[in-house]
Each structure stands twice: as structure tokens, then as C-alpha cells.
N, C-alpha and C positions, 0 to 999 in steps of 0.2 A: 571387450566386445568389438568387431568389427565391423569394419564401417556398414554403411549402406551402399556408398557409391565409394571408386578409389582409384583417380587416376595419376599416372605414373609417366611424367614423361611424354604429357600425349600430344600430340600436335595432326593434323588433317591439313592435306594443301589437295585446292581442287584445281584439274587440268580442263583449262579451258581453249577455247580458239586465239586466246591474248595472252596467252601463257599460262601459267601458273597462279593463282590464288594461296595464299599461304592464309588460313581462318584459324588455326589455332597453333600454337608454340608452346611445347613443352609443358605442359598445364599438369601441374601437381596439385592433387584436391583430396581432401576425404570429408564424406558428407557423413555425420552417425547418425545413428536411428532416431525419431521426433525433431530434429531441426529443422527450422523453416529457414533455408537458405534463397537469399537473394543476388540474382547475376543482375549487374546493372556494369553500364558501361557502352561508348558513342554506336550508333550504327553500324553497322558490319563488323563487329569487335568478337563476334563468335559466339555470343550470349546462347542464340537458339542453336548454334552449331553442336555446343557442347549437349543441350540435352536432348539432339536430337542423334547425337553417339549414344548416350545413356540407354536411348530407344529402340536403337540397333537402326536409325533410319540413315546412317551417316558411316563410315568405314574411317577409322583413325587410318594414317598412313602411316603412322610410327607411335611408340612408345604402347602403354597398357592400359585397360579400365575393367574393373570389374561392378557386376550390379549384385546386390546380395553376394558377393562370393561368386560370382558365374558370370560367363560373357557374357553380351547385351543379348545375342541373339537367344541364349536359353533363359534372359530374365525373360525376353520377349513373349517366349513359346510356353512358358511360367504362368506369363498374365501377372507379372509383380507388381506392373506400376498399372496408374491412370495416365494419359493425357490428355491436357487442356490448350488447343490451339488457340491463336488470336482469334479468330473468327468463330461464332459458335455450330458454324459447319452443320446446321440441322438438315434435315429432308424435309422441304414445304409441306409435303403432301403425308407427311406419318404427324398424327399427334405425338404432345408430348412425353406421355408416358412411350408410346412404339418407338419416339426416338432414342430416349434413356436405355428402354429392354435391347435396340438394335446388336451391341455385339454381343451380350446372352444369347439374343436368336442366334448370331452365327457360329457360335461354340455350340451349341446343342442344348444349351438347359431348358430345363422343362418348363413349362408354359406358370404352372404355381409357383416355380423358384423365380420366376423372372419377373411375376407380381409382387412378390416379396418384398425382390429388392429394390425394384424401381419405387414401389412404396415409402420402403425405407429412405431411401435416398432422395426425391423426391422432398420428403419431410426436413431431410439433414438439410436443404437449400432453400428451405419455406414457399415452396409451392404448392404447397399441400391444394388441392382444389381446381388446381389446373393442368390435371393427368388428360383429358379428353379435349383442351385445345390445342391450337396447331400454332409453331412457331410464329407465323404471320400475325395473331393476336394477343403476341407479348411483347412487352418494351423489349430492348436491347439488355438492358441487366437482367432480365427475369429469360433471357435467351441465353446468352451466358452463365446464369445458375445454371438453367436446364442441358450444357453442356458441361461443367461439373457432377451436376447429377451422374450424366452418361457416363464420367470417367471415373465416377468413385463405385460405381455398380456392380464393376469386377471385385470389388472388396482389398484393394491392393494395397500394401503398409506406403507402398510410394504413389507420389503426385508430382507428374512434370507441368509445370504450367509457362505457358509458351506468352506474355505480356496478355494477359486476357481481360482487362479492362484497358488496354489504350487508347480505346476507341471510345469510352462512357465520357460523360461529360462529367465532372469532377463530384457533385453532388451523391449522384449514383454512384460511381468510382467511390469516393467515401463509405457510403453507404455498404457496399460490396467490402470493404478491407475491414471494415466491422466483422461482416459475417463469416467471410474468411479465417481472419484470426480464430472466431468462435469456433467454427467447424473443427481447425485445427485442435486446438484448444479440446475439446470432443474429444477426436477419433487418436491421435495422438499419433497421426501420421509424418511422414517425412517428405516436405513439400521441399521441393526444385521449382524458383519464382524467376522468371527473367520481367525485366523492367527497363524503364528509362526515367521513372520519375526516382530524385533523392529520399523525400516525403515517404511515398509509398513503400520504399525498401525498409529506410530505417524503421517504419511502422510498425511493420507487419516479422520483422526479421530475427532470429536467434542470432544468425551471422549473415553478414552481406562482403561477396565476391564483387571484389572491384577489379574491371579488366581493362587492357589497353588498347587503342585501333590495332588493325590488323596487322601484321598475326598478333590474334589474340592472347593475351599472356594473363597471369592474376597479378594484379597489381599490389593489392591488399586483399586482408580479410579480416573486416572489422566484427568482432565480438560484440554482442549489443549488451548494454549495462541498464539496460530498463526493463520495468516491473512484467511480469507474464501476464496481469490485466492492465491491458493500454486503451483507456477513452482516447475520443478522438484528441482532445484539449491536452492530451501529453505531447503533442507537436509543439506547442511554446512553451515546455518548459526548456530551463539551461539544458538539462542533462541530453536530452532530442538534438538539438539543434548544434551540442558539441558533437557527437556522432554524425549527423548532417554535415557538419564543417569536415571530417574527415573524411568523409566519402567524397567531397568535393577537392577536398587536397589531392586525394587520391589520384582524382579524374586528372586532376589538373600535372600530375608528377607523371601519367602516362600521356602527357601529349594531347588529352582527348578532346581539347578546345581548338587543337590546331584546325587550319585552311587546310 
């Protein structure tokens, strides 16, 4: 089978007024279908660089990527994936069902399919019952499902998600990585997770991309050896926490603690 994502060599440097930027190097990856792959790794290490290539929001300046088989730009023009920015980016003034149907309205679907799905989805992030409030009267995590919702609406086998709890307070956060997995777990999609927590990668993760400061390289690619149903309480066992320890090795063999 081949992959879902497959980059070849890829590397992006942005020109700026101070020169040069070099955000990613050489980045050899293959993402396969159903994995929940976690980018984790220091600050400007290319985490969101990379899957904003994927998106087609971002122009490699050498090497190759495909998405499904196809450049970014016609995964793009496809509708293959979702995305989930850090910020859940709503429009105050649309409730939340109009913000989920938003890019159904701007493709054209018809007003009964766009009920559908926003229903649907909706449901898949447990908000059922708060289709007719407006972002302003939901917490932050139930603003965040609801921009999940929006990106899973296109019905797309991919999911980018751009650190979309780093903002929650850990409780929430928790809370969220439960339902997450679950979701996953469900739809049997192939999530792109960028992060900064170890915790959370290893958590949530089939395989976790560890990358170096900039230019971004892979460090590692840690295989996960725990069970496909993970309570939260599998974080203390050995098995977690020796995975934990090598994503930290990881971190630590690229430099990522450096001044």
C-alpha cells in the first residue's frame, strides 16, 4: 500500500531580510494509512512547517512530497485532508453549527448535505446540543472540538493538526486526548499531530517524529509498543515512560536543549 504522505529529500529555506532561514533538511518520511503520527520537537524545528507543505501552504525548495499519490496542491483542490490550527479560528458572529458548515457553504454543497454533516460531526466531538450557540459561549476545549468538527466535515481519510490543545489547561488537555484517540480510534483516519508535550505524543501516538532545531531534520521515529486502548493511567506504567525516555534522548542527541 502506499503511503498516505512521502517525503523525499525535502527541505524548505525561507528568504528573508536577514537572510536565509533554512526550516527543514532533507526530511525523509512516510506516513501509512490509520497512523497517528506525532511531530514533536524544540520551537522553530519545522514541526508546523512540515505539515503546512502537506497543505500545500508552504513550497518545499528542494527534494519531493507526495499526498495520496498527488502533489499538495491537488491533495489540496481534492479536499483530502482536514485542518486543525492552534487557535480554533471561529467567526464570533456565526454559531456553531454555521461555523462547522463554513467550507461546505464555500464549495457549494447543498444546504441538507451540509446539515448532515455538520450533525454528524458535531456528534463525533460531543457537542451534540450546542449547534445554535456561538463560539463566545463555549469554554476553549468545547471551541476547539468545534474546530475539529469543521475540519473533519469534509469527510477527509487525513487530519493535520497544528498543536491544538496547547493553549488548554492540562485537565481539559487530558480530557481532549481521551476523545481524540477515541475519534481516531472511530473513523480510522490518518492524523498529522504536531506537539511540544513528551506525554501527549507518546499518548496519543502509533509513531512519534522526533526532530532537530533548525533546519529541521528527523531525528528519530519512535514506533509505539502500547496497547490501541490507552486509559489515561497507562502514563505510569514502565512500558510509557521507557518510550517517554527515548523521545527525550532523542531531543536531547539533536541539540534540542541547547542556548
Amino acid at each position: 500500500m502506499s503511503p498516505v504522505i512521502s517525503a523525499k529529500k525535502l527541505s524548505l529555506t525561507f528568504k528573508t531580510n536577514d537572510g536565509p532561514v533554512h526550516a527543514l533538511s532533507e526530511v525523509d518520511l512516510d506516513i501509512n494509512k490509520g497512523e497517528f503520527i506525532s511531530f514533536i520537537g524544540p520551537s522553530g524545528c519545522g514541526k508546523t512547517t512540515f505539515l503546512r507543505v502537506v497543505a500545500d501552504l508552504e513550497q518545499p525548495t528542494d527534494g519531493s512530497i507526495t499526498v495520496n499519490g498527488k502533489s499538495p496542491a491537488e491533495a489540496r483542490q481534492n479536499r483530502d485532508y482536514g485542518y486543525v490550527f492552534q487557535a480554533p479560528a471561529l467567526l464570533p458572529w456565526r454559531t456553531v453549527q454555521k461555523n462547522v458548515a463554513l467550507p461546505l457553504e464555500i464549495i457549494g454543497m447543498s444546504k441538507v448535505e451540509q446539515e448532515k454533516r455538520t450533525k454528524r460531526t458535531l456528534a463525533m466531538v460531543n457537542l451534540d446540543g450546542f449547534e445554535k450557540k456561538f463560539p463566545w459561549q463555549l469554554s476553549g476545549g468545547m471551541q476547539q472540538r468545534a474546530s475539529i468538527a469543521r475540519a473533519l466535515a469534509f469527510d477527509a481519510d487525513l487530519l493535520l493538526m497544528d498543536e491544538p490543545f496547547g493553549a488548554l489547561d492540562e485537565i481539559v488537555r487530558d480530557h481532549l486526548n481521551e476523545q481524540l484517540l477515541k475519534l481516531w480510534s472511530d473513523t480510522k483516519k490518518t492524523i498529522c499531530f504536531v506537539t511540544h508535550s513528551i506525554p501527549e505524543a507518546v499518548y496519543l501516538s502509533t509513531k512519534i517524529v522526533v526532530m532537530s532545531p533548525r533546519p529541521g531534520r528527523v531525528i528519530d521515529v519512535i514506533k509505539s509498543t502500547l496497547p490501541a486502548k490507552r486509559p489515561l493511567d497507562i502514563r505510569e506504567t514502565p512500558e510509557f515512560l521507557k518510550i517517554a525516555h527515548r523521545v527525550r534522548e532523542g531531543l536531547r542527541t539533536g541539540n534540542a536543549y541547547e542556548e
